[in-house]
C-alpha positions in Angstrom: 10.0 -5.1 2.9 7.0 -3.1 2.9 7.3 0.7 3.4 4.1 2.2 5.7 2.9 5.1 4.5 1.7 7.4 7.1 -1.7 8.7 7.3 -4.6 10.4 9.3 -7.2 7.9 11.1 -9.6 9.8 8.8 -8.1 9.1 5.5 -8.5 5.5 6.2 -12.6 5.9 6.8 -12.6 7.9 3.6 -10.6 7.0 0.9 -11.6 3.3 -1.0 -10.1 0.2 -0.1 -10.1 -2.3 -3.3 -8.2 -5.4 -3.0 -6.7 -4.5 0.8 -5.4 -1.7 -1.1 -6.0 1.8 0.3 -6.6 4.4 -2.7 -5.8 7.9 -2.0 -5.0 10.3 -5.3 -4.8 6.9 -7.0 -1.7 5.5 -5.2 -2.4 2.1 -4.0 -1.5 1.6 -0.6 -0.9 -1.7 1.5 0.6 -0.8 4.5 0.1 2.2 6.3 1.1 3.9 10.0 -1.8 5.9 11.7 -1.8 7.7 14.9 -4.7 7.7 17.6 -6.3 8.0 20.2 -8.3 4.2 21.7 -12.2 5.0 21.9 -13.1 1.3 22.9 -13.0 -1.9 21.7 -15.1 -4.0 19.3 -15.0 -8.0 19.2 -11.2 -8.6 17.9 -10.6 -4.7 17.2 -9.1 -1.8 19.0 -11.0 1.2 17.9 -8.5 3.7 17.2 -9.8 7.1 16.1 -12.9 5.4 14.4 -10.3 3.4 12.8 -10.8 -0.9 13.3 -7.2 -2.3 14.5 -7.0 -5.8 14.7 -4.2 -6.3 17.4 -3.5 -7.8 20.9 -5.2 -5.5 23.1 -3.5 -6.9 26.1 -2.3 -3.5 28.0 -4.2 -0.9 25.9 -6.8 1.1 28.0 -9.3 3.2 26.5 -7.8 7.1 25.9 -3.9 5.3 25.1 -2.7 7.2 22.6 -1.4 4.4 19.8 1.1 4.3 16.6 -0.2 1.4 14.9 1.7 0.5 11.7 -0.4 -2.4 9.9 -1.6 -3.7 6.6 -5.1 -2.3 5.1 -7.6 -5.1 5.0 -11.0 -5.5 3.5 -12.7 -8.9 3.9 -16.2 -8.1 4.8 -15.1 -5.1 7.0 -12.4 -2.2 7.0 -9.4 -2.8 9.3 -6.0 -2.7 9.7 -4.3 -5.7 10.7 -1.6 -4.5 13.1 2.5 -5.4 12.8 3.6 -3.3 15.5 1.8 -1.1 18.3 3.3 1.8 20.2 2.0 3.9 22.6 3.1 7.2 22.7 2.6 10.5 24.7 0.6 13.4 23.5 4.1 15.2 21.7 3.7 12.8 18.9 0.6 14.4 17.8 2.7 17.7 16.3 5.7 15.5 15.1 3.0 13.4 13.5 1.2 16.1 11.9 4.8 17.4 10.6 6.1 14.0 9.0 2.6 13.5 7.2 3.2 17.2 5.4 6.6 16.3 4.9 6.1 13.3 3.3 3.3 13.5 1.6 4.8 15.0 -1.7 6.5 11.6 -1.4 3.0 9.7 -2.2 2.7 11.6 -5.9 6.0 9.5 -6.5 5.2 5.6 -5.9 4.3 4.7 -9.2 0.3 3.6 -10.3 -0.1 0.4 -11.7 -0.4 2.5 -15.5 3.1 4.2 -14.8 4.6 0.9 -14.5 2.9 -0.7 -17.1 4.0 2.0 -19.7 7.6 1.3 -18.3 7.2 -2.2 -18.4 6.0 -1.6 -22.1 9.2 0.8 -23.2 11.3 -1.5 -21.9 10.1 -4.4 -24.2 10.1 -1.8 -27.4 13.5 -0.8 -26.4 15.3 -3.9 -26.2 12.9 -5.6 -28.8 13.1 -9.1 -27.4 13.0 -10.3 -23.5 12.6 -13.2 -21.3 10.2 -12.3 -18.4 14.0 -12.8 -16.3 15.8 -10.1 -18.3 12.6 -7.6 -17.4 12.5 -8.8 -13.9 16.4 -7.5 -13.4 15.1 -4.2 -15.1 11.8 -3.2 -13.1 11.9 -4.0 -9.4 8.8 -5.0 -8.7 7.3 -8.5 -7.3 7.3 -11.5 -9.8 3.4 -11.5 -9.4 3.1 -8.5 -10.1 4.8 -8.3 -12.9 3.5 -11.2 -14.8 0.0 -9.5 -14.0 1.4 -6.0 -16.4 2.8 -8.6 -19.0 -0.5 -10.7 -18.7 -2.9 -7.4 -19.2 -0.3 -5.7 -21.8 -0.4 -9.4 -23.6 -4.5 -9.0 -23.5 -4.4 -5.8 -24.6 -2.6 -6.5 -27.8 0.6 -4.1 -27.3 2.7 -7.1 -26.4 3.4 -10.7 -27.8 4.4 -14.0 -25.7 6.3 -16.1 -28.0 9.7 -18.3 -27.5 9.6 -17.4 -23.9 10.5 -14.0 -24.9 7.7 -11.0 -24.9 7.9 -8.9 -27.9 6.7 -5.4 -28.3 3.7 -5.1 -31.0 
């Protein structure tokens, strides 16, 4: 299960998007859980805050305020394909505003794609020899994911695939 990270409307517009990834300080972010006010509609969108919202719009009026939690997209345009849509009255704005401070310290602790990697890397020197199962058990992460570290470590030279066992070079 995906954890939505909550954001302002506005960090969506302005931080990159790079493989329906979201990049803000360098955290890659898939799902995320923005709060707005509907400005209008656009062909299959719901604009929320400037923000494209692909979602049922059956029921949303123009001025609803919405909690959209969604996935970040990026095939030909910016948007954020919806899982679940709230609406919600004008005291969720503050609460809103409080949770995003609160958490946000949160976002310095996901893990970049190089933290894991280097973890991924001591684990292998550690231990000296492993199967890509015995890592799996030790860095919970997604199978794909992981054989993409093992697969860019392997290119890089710092690791060795042989036996069915990566070894650390």
């Amino acid at each position: 299960m995906e954890v939505a990270i909550k954001i302002y409307p506005k960090e969506f517009l302005t931080n990159e998007v790079i493989d329906n990834y979201l990049i803000i300080n360098g955290k890659k972010i898939k799902k995320v859980r923005i709060l707005g006010y509907v400005e209008g509609f656009e062909g299959d969108y719901v604009i929320v805050d400037k923000v494209k919202v692909k979602m049922n719009k059956e029921g949303v009026n123009k001025d609803d305020l919405l909690d959209v939690i969604g996935y970040v997209k990026n095939d030909n345009d910016r948007y954020i394909e919806a899982e679940l849509v709230r609406k919600r009255g004008r005291s969720w704005i503050l609460l809103r505003e409080l949770e995003i401070r609160a958490t946000r310290k949160y976002l310095d602790k996901i893990p970049t794609d190089e933290d894991i990697e280097k973890k991924v890397l001591e684990i292998i020197k550690r231990f000296g020899e492993l199967t890509f199962d015995d890592i799996s058990k030790m860095v919970k992460i997604p199978e794909d994911k992981l054989k993409e570290i093992l697969e860019k470590l392997e290119g890089k030279g710092e690791i060795l695939y042989m036996d069915n066992k990566y070894i650390a070079l």
